[in-house]
C-alpha positions as CSV (number, residue, x, y, z in Angstrom):
1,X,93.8,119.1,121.8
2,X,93.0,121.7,119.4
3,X,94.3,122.3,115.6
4,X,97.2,124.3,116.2
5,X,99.3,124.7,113.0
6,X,103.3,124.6,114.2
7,X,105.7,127.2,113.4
8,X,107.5,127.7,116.5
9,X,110.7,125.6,117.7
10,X,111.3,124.3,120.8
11,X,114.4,125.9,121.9
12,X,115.5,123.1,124.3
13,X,114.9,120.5,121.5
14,X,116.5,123.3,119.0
15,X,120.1,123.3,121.5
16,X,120.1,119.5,122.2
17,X,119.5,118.3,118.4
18,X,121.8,121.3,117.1
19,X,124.9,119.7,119.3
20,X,124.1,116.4,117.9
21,X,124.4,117.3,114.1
22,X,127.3,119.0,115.0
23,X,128.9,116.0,116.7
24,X,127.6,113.7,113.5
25,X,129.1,116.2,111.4
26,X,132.6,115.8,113.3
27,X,132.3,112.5,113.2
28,X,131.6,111.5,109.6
29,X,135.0,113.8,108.9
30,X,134.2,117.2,108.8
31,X,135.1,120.2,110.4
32,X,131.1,121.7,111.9
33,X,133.1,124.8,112.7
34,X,134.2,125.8,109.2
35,X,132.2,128.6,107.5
36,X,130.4,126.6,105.5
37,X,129.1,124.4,108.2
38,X,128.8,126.9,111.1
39,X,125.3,127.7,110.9
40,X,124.1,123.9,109.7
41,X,123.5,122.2,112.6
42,X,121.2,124.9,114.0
43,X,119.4,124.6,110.7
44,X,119.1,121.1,110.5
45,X,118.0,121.0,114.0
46,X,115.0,122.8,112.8
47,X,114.4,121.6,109.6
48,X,113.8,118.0,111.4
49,X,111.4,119.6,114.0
50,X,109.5,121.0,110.6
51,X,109.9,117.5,109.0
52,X,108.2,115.9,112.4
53,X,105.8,118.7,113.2
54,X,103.1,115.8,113.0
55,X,103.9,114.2,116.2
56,X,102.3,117.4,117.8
57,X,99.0,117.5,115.9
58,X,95.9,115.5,115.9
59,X,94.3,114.9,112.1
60,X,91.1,114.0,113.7
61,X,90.4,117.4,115.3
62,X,91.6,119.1,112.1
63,X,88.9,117.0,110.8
64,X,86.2,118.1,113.6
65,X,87.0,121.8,113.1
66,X,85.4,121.2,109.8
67,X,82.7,118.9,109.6
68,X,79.2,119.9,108.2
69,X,75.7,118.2,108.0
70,X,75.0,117.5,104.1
71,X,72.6,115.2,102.5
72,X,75.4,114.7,99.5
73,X,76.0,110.5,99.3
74,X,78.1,110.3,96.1
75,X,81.6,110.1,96.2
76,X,84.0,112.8,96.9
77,X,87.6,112.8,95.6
78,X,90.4,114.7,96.7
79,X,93.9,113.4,94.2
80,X,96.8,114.7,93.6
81,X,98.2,115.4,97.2
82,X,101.5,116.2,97.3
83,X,103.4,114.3,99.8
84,X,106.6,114.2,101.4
85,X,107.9,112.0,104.4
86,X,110.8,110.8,105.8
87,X,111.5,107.0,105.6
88,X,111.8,105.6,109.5
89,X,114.2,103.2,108.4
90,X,117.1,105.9,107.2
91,X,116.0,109.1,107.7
92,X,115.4,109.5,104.0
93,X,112.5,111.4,102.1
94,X,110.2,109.6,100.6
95,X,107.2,111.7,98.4
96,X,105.0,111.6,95.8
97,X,101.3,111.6,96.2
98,X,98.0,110.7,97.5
99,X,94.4,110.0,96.5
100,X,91.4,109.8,98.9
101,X,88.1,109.3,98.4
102,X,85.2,109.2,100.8
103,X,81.7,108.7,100.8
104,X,79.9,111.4,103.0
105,X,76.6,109.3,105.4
106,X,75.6,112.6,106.8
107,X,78.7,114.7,106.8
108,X,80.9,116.4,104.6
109,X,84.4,117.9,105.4
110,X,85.9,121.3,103.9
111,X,88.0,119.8,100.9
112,X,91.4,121.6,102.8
113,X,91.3,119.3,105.3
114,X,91.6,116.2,103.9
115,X,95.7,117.1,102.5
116,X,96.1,118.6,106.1
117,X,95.4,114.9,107.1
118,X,97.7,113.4,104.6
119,X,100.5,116.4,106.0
120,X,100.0,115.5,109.6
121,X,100.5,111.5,109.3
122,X,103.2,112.1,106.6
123,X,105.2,114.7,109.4
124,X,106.4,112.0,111.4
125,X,109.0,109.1,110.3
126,X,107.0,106.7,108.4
127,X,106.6,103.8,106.3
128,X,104.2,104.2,103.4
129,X,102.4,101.4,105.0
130,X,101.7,102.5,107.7
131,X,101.0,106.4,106.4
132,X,98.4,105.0,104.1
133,X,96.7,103.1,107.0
134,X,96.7,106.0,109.3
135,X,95.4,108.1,107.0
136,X,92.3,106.0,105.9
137,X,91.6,104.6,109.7
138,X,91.3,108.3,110.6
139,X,89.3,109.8,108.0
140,X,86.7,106.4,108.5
141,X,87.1,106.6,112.9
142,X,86.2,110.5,112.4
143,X,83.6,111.2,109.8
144,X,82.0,107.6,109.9
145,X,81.6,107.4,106.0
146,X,79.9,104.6,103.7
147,X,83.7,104.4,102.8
148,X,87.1,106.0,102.6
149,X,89.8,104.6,99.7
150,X,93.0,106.0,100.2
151,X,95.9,105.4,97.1
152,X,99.5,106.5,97.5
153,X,101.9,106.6,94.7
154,X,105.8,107.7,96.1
155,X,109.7,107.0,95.5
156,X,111.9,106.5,98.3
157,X,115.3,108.0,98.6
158,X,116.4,105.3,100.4
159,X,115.7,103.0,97.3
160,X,117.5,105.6,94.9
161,X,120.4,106.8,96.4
162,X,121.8,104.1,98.0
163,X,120.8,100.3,98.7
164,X,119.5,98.7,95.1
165,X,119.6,102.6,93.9
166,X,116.4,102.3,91.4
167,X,116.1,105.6,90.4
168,X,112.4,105.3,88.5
169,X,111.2,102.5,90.8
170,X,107.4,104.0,92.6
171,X,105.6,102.2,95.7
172,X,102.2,101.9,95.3
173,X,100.0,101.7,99.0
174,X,96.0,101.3,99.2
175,X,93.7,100.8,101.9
176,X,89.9,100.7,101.8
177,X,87.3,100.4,103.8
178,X,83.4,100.7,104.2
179,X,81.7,100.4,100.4
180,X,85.0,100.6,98.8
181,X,85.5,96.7,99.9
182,X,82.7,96.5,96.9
183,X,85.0,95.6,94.1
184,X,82.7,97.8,91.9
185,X,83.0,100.9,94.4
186,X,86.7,100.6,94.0
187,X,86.9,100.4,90.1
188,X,85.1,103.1,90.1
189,X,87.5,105.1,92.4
190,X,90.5,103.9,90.5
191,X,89.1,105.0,87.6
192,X,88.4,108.3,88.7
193,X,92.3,108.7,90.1
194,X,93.7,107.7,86.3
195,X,92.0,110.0,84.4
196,X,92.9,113.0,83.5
197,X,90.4,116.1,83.3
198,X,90.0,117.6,79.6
């Protein structure tokens, strides 16, 4: 299936999820026909086909659509990639960011790509765990690097306001593979992702 970014809504889904926020709305002691509310269930409806817009996308063609032969075998890092999720567990945001590193055997990819990734994966209801292993199986099963190292840094709502309710409290995820295994490989990469530039 071919890299299609998503704008459109699904009317059917649109109708169907709109009369369910509606009904939540009622339910949790509201009135969903007052002014204020009138137009939120349409909104919200759309908002979480936005929020899930990953479920109809594939990261590794994104990948494909940009892939170029390059003799360059040093590592490449992408950091700072703004994130934001919603927790699977209760429908809470979670975001902060991601760092990803790979090291090209043969090909490179257009920089762009690699957030696009981190968007697609991140567009669906998620744990961090499981995000950050998407992320770096799909970047290693599609450009067949020496190695991929994939960081992510991000607060959960769901940890902040309600349950324990840590407000400063961040989740650190890693996964690497290939010649990041190589404890010097992976210094090295969480060196890089520390610094600041001057």
């Amino acid at each position: 299936m071919p890299y299609k970014k998503f704008e459109e809504y699904n009317i059917q889904v649109t109708e169907g999820v709109k009369e369910r926020y509606a009904s939540i709305i009622n339910d949790l002691g509201e009135d969903a026909q007052r002014e204020g509310l009138l137009k939120t269930p349409e909104r919200a409806a759309k908002a979480m086909q936005f929020l899930t817009q990953g479920y109809h996308q594939d990261a590794a063609e994104v990948l494909k659509s940009a892939m170029f032969k390059e003799s360059y075998s040093e590592m490449v890092i992408v950091k700072d990639i703004e994130l934001y999720s919603l927790c699977e567990h209760h429908i809470l945001p979670f975001f902060g960011k991601a760092h990803i590193a790979y090291i090209p055997n043969g090909h490179i990819v257009g920089l762009s790509k690699i957030p696009r990734v981190v968007d697609i994966f991140a567009r669906r209801l998620q744990v961090q765990e499981r995000l950050t292993d998407q992320i770096v199986n799909c970047i290693n099963e599609t450009l067949k690097p020496e190695g991929v190292a994939v960081v992510i840094e991000a607060a959960h709502m769901c940890m902040m306001m309600r349950g324990v309710q840590k407000q400063n409290s961040v989740t650190t995820t890693s996964g690497f593979r290939g010649a990041f295994k190589k404890l010097e490989t992976r210094n090295e990469f969480l060196k890089l992702i520390s610094e600041k530039l001057s």
